[in-house]
C-alpha positions as CSV (number, residue, x, y, z in Angstrom):
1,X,15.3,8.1,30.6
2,X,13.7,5.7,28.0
3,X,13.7,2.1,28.4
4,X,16.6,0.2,26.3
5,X,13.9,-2.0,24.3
6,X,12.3,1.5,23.2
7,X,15.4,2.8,22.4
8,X,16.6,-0.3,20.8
9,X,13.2,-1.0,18.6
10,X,12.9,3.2,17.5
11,X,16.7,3.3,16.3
12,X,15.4,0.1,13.6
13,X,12.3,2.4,12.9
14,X,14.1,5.3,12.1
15,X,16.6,3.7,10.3
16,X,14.4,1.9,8.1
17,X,11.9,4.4,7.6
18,X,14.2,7.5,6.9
19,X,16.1,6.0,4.1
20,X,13.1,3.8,2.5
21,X,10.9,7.0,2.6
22,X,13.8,8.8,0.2
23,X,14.1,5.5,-2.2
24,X,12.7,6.8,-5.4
25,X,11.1,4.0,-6.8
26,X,9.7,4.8,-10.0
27,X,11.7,7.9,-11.7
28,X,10.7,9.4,-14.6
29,X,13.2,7.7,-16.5
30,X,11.7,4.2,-15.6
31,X,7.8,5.9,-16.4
32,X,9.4,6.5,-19.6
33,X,10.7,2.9,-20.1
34,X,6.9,1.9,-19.3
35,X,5.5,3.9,-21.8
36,X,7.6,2.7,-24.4
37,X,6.7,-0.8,-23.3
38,X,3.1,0.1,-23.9
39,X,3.6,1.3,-27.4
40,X,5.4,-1.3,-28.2
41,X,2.7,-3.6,-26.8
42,X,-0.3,-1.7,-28.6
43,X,1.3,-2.4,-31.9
44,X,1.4,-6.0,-31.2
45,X,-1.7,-6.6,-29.3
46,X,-4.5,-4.1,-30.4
47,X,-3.7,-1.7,-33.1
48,X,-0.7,-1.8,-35.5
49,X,1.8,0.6,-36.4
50,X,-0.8,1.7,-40.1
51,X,-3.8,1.8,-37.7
52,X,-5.4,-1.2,-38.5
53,X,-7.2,-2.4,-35.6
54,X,-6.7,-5.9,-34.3
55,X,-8.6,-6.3,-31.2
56,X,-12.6,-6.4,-31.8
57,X,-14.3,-3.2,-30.0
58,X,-15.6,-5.6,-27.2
59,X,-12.1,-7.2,-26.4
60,X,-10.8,-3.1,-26.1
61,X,-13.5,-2.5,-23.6
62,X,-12.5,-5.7,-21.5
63,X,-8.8,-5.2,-22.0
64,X,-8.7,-1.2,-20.8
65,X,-10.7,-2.2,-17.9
66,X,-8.7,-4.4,-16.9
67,X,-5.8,-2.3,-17.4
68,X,-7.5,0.2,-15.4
69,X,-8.5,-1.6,-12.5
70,X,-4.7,-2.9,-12.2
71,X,-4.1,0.4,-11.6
72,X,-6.8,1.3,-9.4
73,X,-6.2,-1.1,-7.1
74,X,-2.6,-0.2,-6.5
75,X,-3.4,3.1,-6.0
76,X,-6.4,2.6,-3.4
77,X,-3.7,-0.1,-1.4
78,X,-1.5,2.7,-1.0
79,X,-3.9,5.2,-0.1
80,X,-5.5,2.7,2.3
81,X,-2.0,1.6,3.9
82,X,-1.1,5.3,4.9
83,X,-4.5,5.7,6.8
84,X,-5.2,2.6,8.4
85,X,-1.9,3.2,10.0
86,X,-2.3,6.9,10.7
87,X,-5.9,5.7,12.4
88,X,-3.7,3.6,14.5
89,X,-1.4,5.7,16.0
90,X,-4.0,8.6,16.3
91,X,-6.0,5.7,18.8
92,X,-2.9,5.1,20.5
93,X,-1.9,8.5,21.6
94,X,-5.6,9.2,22.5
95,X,-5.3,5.8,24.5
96,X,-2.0,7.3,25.9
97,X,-4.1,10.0,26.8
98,X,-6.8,8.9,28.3
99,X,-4.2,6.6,30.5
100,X,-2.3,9.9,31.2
101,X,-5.5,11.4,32.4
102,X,-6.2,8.4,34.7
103,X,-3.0,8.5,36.5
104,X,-3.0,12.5,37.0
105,X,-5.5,14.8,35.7
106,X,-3.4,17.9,36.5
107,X,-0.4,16.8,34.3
108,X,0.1,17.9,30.8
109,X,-1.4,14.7,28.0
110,X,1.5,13.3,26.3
111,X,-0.4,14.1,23.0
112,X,-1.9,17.1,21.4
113,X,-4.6,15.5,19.5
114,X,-7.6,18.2,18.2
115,X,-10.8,16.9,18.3
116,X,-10.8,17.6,14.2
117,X,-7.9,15.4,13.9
118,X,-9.5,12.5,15.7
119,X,-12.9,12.6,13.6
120,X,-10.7,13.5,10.2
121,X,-8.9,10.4,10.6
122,X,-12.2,8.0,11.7
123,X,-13.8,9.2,8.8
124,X,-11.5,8.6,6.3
125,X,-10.2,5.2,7.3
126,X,-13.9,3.3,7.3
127,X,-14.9,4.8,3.8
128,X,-11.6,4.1,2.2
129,X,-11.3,0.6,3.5
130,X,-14.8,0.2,2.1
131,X,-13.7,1.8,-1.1
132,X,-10.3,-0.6,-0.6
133,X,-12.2,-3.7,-0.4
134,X,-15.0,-3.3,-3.3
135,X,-11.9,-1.8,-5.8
136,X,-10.0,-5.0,-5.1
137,X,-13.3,-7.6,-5.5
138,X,-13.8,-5.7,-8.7
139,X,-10.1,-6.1,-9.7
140,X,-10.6,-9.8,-9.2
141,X,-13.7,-10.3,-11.1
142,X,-12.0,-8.7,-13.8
143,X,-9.0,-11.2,-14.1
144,X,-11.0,-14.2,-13.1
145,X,-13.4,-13.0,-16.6
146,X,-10.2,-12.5,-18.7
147,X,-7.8,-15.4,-17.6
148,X,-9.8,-17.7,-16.1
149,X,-13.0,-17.8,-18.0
150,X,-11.5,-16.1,-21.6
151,X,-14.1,-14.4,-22.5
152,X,-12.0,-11.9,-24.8
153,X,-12.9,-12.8,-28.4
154,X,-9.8,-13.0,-30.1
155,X,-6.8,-15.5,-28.9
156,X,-4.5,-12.8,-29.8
157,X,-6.3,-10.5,-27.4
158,X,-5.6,-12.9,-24.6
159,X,-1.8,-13.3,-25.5
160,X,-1.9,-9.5,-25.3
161,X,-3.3,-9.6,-21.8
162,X,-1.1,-12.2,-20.4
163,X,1.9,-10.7,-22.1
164,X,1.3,-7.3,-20.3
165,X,0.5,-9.2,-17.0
166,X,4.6,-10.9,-17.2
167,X,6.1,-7.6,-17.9
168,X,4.1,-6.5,-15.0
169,X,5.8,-9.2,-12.7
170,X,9.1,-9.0,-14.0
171,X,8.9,-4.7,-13.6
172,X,8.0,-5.6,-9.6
173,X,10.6,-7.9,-9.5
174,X,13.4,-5.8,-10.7
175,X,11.8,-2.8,-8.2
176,X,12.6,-5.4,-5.5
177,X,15.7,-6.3,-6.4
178,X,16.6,-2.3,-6.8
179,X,15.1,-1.7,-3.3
180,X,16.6,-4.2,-1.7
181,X,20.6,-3.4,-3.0
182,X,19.6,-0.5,-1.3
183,X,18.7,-1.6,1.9
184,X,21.6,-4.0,1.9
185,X,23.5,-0.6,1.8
186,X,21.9,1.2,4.3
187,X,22.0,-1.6,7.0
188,X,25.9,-2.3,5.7
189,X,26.5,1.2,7.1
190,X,24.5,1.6,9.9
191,X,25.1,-2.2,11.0
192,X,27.6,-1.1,13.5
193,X,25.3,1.2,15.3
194,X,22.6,-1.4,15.3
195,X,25.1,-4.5,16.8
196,X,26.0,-1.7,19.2
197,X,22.7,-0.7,20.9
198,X,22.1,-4.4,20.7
199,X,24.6,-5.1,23.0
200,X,23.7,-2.9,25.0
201,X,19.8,-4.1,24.7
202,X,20.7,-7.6,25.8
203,X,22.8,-7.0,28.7
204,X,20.1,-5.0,30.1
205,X,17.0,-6.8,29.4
206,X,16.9,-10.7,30.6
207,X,13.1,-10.9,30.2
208,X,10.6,-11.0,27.8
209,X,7.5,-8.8,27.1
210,X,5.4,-10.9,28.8
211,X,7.3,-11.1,31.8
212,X,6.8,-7.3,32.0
213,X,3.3,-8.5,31.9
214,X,3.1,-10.8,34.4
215,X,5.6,-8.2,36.2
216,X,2.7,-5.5,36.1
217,X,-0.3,-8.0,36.9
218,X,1.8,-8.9,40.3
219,X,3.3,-5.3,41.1
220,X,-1.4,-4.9,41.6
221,X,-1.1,-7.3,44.5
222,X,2.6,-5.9,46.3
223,X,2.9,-2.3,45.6
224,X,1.1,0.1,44.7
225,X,-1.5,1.1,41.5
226,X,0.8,4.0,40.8
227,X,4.0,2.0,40.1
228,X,2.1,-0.4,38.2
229,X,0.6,1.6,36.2
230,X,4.5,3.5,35.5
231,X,5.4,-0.4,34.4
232,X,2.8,-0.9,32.2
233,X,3.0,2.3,30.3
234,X,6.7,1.2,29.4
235,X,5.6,-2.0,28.3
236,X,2.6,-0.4,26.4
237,X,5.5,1.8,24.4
238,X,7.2,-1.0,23.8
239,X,4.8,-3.2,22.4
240,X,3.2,0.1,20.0
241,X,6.7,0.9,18.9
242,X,7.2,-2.8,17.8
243,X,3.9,-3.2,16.7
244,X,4.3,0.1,14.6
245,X,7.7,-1.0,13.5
246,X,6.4,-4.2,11.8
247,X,3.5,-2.4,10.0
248,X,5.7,0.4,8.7
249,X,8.2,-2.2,7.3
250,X,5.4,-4.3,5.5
251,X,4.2,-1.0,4.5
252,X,7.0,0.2,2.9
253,X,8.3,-3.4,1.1
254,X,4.2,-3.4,-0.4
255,X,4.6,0.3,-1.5
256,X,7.8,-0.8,-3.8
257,X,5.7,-3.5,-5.3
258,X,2.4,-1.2,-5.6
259,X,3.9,2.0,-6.8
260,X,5.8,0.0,-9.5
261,X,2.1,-2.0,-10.3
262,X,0.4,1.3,-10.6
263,X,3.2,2.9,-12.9
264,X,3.3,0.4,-15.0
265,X,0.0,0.2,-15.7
266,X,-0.7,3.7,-15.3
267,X,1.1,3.9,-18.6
268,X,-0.5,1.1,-20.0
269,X,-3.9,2.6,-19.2
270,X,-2.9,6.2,-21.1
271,X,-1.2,4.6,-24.1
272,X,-4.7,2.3,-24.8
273,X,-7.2,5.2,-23.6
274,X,-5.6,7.6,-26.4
275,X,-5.8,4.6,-28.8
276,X,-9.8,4.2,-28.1
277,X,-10.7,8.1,-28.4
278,X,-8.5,8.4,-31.6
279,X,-11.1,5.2,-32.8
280,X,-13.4,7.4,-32.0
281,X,-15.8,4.4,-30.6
282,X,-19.4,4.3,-29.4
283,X,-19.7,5.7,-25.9
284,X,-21.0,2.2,-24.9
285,X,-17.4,0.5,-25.2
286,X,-15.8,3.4,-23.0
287,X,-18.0,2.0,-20.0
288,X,-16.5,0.3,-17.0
289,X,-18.4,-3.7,-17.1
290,X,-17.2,-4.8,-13.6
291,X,-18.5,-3.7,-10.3
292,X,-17.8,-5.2,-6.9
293,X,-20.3,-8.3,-7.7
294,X,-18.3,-9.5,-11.1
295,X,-19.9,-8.2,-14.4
296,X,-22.2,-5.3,-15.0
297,X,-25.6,-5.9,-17.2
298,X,-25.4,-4.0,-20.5
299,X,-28.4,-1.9,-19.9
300,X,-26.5,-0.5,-16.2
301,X,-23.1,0.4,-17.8
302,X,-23.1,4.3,-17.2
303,X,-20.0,5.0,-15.4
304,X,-17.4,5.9,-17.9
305,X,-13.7,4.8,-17.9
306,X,-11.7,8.1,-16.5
307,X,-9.6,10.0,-18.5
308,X,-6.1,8.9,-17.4
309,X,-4.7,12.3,-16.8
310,X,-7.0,12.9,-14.3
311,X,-5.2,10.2,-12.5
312,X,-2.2,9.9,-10.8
C-alpha cells in the first residue's frame, strides 16, 4: 500500500499536470492576432504600406536577428526543459534499480529501462544544454548591442525595437493571466478532493522528511539492513515525487511564458524575413552577426538567417 505523503504529493502532480498539459496556450486564432501585430508594426517601423523602406539595410540585419534569436531562445528553453527533466527521471529509476538489485537480485527491477534509452537520453541532454546555454549568451549579446549600446542607425529603428519588445511583455502577461483563470478553475473543482486527502495526510504523518531520515540512519544500529533499507526507499519516493512535482510545475508556468515568447516572435521573424527577400538585399545583410561571444567580424559572417518556415 503506498505511503500517504506519496499518495498525497502524486494526486497534486496529476492534477496539475493533466489539465496544464491540455491548456492550449497559443491557438491559431491568437498566432493570427500576432501576425497582424507584425504587419502592422512593419509599416511603422521598417517599410511602409507604398514600399518605401525606412530602416537602413544594416539596422534590418540587426533588427531580424534580433527578432530571430527571441525566438530561438524560447524555443531551445522549451526543448531543454523537457529533457533535462526526462534525464532526471531516467537516473532515478536506474537508481531505483540498482537499489532494487542491492536488496534482491532475484526480484523483478521496478523499471524497464533499455540500455538505448539510457544512452538516448545522456546524449541528448549534455549537447542541448550546451546548445541551451550558448543560444541564450547569444540572445543576450544581441539586446545588450541594440538596447543598451544602440548601435541601430536610425532612432526610429530603435523605437521599432522597443515597441515590439512591450507588445512582447504585455502578450506574456495576458498568457498568464489566461493560464492562471484556468488553474483557478481547475483547483476550484478539484479543491475538495485535495482538502480531503490532506486530512487524511496530516492525521497520519506527524513527522517530517528528515525525521524519516534520521528514522532510517537509526533503524542501521537497532534492526536490521533490510527494514532500513524498506524505510528509506519510501522516503526516497517521496522526496523524487516532490522533487519532480516542483520541477514539473515551474516547467509548465515557464512553458506559458515561452511558448507565447516564441509565437510572438515567430510571427514577427516571418513577417520581416518576407520583407527582406522581397528587397531583394545583398546576401551579406541576411547573415546572423552574433555568436555566443557578442558580435561576429564582418569577414566570418557565413551562417545565414533560416528561412522561417523551416521553423516551428
Amino acid at each position: 500500500m503506498k505511503n500517504s505523503t506519496l499518495l498525497f504529493v502524486s494526486l497534486i502532480y496529476g492534477c496539475f499536470t493533466s489539465h496544464l498539459h491540455g491548456y492550449d496556450l497559443v491557438n491559431r486564432q491568437q498566432y493570427a492576432h500576432y501576425q497582424q501585430q507584425a504587419v502592422a508594426w512593419l509599416h511603422t517601423y521598417i517599410i511602409d504600406s507604398e514600399g518605401t523602406q525606412r530602416a537602413s539595410n544594416n539596422d534590418l540585419q540587426l533588427i531580424a536577428n534580433i527578432v530571430y534569436f527571441s525566438y530561438y531562445r524560447s524555443k531551445m528553453t522549451l526543448d531543454a526543459q523537457e529533457t533535462a527533466l526526462q534525464t532526471l527521471e531516467n537516473i532515478w529509476q536506474g537508481w531505483q534499480n540498482i537499489a532494487q538489485t542491492r536488496r534482491n537480485p532475484s526480484v523483478d527491477l521496478p523499471y524497464s529501462i533499455t540500455h538505448q534509452q539510457k544512452q538516448q537520453s545522456l546524449e541528448q541532454f549534455w549537447p542541448i544544454q550546451h546548445k541551451h546555454r550558448a543560444i541564450g549568451l547569444t540572445y543576450a549579446h544581441a539586446t545588450e548591442a541594440l538596447i543598451k549600446d544602440n548601435v541601430l542607425e536610425s532612432p526610429l529603428s530603435f523605437s521599432g525595437v522597443q515597441e515590439m519588445r512591450k507588445t512582447a511583455r504585455t502578450v506574456i502577461m495576458e498568457n498568464m493571466a489566461d493560464a492562471q483563470q484556468y488553474l483557478n478553475i481547475l483547483f476550484g473543482n478539484t479543491q475538495k478532493r485535495v482538502h480531503d486527502t490532506l486530512d487524511q495526510w496530516q492525521a497520519q504523518k506527524r513527522n517530517t522528511i528528515f525525521d524519516r531520515i534520521w528514522s532510517y540512519v537509526s533503524q542501521l544500529s537497532i534492526s536490521s539492513f533490510t527494514e532500513a533499507d524498506k524505510l528509506y526507499n519510501t522516503i526516497s519516493q517521496e522526496g523524487w515525487q516532490t522533487f519532480k512535482t516542483t520541477q514539473e510545475a515551474s516547467k509548465h508556468m515557464w512553458r506559458i511564458v515561452e511558448e507565447a515568447r516564441a509565437a510572438f516572435y515567430l510571427a514577427y521573424y516571418k513577417t520581416l524575413y518576407a520583407t527582406l527577400q522581397q528587397l531583394n538585399l545583398d546576401q551579406s545583410y541576411m547573415t546572423i552577426i552574433f555568436g555566443p561571444n557578442g558580435l561576429i567580424r564582418a569577414e566570418d559572417r557565413r551562417e545565414l538567417l533560416p528561412d522561417p518556415h523551416q521553423l516551428y
